[in-house]
N, C-alpha and C positions, 0 to 999 in steps of 0.2 A: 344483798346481805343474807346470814345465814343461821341457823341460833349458834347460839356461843362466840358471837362477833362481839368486839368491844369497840363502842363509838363514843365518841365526843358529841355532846350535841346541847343547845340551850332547851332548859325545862322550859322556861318561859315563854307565856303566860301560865301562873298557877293558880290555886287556891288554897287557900288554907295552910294545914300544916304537907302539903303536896312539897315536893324537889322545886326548887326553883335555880336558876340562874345554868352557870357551865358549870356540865358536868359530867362524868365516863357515864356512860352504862351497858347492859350486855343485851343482846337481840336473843329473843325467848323463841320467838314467830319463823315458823319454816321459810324455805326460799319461797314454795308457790302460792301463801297466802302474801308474802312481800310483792311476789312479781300481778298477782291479782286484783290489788288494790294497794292505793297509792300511802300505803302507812307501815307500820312495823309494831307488832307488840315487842317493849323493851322494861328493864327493869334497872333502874339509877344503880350507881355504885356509890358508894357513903367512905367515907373514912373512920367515921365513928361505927362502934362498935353498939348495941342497943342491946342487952341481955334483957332486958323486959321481952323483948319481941321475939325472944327464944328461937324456933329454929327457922324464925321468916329473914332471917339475917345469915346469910351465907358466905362463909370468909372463901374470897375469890381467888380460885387457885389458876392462874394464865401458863401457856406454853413459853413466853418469854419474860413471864416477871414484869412487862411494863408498866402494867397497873396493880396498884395494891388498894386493898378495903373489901367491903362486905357488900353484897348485894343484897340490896334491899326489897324482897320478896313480897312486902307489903305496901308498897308502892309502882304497882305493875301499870303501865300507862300503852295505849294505842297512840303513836305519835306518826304526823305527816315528816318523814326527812328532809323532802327538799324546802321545809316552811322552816326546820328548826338549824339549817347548817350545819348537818350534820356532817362529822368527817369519821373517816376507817381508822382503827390503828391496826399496826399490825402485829395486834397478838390477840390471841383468843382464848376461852377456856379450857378449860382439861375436860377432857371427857368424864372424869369423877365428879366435879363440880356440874359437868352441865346434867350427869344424872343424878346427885342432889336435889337442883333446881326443877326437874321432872318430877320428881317426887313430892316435892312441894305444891304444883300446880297440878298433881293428880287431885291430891289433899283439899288443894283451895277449891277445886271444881269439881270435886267429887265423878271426876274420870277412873 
């Protein structure tokens, strides 16, 4: 997996107000932190739209349209794949969205 990859995968187990259950999201995490340990930073895709949470919601723009909604920025999680079923689709983000989403996570981590 690669960033700007868009998976299916169960949140579940969560807490709180966390993602739960099936649902898209986008891989954040380069290939050689994926292929060096057995996890992925990802970030759920929402269908709702949350204008409180301003620019931590990013309306996902994909190379084939498969999925639609916002990425949800403020729910960035390190998940094992092969524990959550995760499957490929195949379509990914745009390159404008995934520098967007870079920009976001310079922001959050003050990179």
């Amino acid at each position: 997996m690669k960033p700007g990859d868009i998976i299916h995968l169960n949140w579940s187990p969560h807490s709180g107000s966390e993602m739960a259950q099936q649902h898209y999201g986008v891989v954040l995490s380069v290939e050689a932190f994926n292929k060096l340990i057995p996890r992925v930073v990802v970030a759920p895709i929402t269908s709702k739209d949350r204008p409180e949470f301003g620019p931590l919601r990013v309306p996902l723009q994909t190379a084939h349209n498969k999925v639609h909604g916002f990425i949800c920025m403020d729910h960035i999680r390190c998940l094992d794949p092969d524990t959550r079923g995760v499957q490929l689709n195949q379509d990914e983000m745009t390159l404008a969205c995934k520098n967007q989403c870079k920009g976001i996570l310079k922001k959050i981590f003050g990179l």
